[in-house]
N, C-alpha and C positions, 0 to 999 in steps of 0.2 A: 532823379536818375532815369535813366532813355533803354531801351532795350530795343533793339532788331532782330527781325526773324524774317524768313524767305521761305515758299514753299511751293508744294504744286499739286494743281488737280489734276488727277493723271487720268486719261481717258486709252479703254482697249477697246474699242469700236461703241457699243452700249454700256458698257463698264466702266465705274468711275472705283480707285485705288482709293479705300477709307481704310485708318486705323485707328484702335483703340489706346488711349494713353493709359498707363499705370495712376491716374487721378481716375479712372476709370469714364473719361468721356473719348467721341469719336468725333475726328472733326479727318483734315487729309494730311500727309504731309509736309514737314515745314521744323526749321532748326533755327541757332544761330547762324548769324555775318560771323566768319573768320575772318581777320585782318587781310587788306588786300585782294578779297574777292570782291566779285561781281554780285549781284542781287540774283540776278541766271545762276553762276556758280555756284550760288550755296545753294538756290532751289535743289539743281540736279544734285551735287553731294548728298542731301541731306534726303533726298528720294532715295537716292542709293543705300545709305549707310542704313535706315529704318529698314527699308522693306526689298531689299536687293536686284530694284527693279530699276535699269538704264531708263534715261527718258531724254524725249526732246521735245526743246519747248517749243509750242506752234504758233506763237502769239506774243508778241512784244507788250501786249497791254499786262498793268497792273492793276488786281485786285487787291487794293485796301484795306484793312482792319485798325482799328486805335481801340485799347484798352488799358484799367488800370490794374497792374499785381500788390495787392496786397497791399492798395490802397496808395502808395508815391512812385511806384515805377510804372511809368509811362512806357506800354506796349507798342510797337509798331510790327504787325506782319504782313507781308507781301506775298502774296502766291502768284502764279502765271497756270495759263493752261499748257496742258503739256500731254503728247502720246508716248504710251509702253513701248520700245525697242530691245525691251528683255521680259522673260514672263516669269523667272524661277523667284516666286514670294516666298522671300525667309523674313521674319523679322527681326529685328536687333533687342533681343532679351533683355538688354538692360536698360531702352529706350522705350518699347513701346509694347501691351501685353502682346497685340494680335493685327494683322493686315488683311486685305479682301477686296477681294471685288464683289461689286456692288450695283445694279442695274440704274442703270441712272435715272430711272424712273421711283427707287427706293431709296436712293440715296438722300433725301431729306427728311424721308423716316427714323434715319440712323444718327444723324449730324445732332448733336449736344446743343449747341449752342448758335441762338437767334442770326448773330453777326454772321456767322458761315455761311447758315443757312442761304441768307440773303444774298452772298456772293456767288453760292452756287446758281443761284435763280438768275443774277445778271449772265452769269456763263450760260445757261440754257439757252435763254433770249438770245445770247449773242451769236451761238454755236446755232440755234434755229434758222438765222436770217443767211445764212453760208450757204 
């Protein structure tokens, strides 16, 4: 069994958009592909619908994840870097405990797990060289 997911690190100048999941780990943004969207598409939906923040993505490149749930579903998530266009953080109660920004020099303090991590570091490097 296969599973996709899309997501995005959202950046507000030095601020990066982390939330906490009800597993109680923090990683960024990020949901199911609904049929007939785009990998974009659901990023931004799925920004929107967690933490009620508009975004636009600023980078056509994909960051990668593979994982396994529960030992035979094969994870795949995708996140894009992306800027805040809205600021009013609510979160979606039934999705996720809590949202935040997050100084992006902190933000790998916060991130749960190794794989993220990792991605957020190729973002740094790549946001650096800009």
């Amino acid at each position: 069994m296969k599973e996709k997911s899309c997501g995005a690190i959202v950046f507000n100048g030095d601020d990066v958009l982390i939330i906490e999941q009800f597993q109680g780990f923090f990683s960024f943004p990020k949901g199911h592909v609904e049929p007939g969207e785009t990998d974009e598409e659901t990023a931004i939906r799925e920004v929107k619908e967690e933490t009620n923040i508009d975004i636009e993505i600023i980078s056509k490149k994909k960051y990668k994840i593979n994982y396994k749930i529960n030992g035979n579903t094969k994870k795949e998530v995708i996140f894009f870097i992306a800027k805040a266009i809205s600021f009013d953080l609510k979160n979606q109660e039934n999705e996720i405990i809590s949202c935040e920004w997050v100084n992006k020099d902190a933000v790998l303090d916060k991130l749960t797990y190794n794989n993220i991590k990792k991605i957020f570091k190729c973002v740094l490097k790549g946001k650096n060289r800009k």
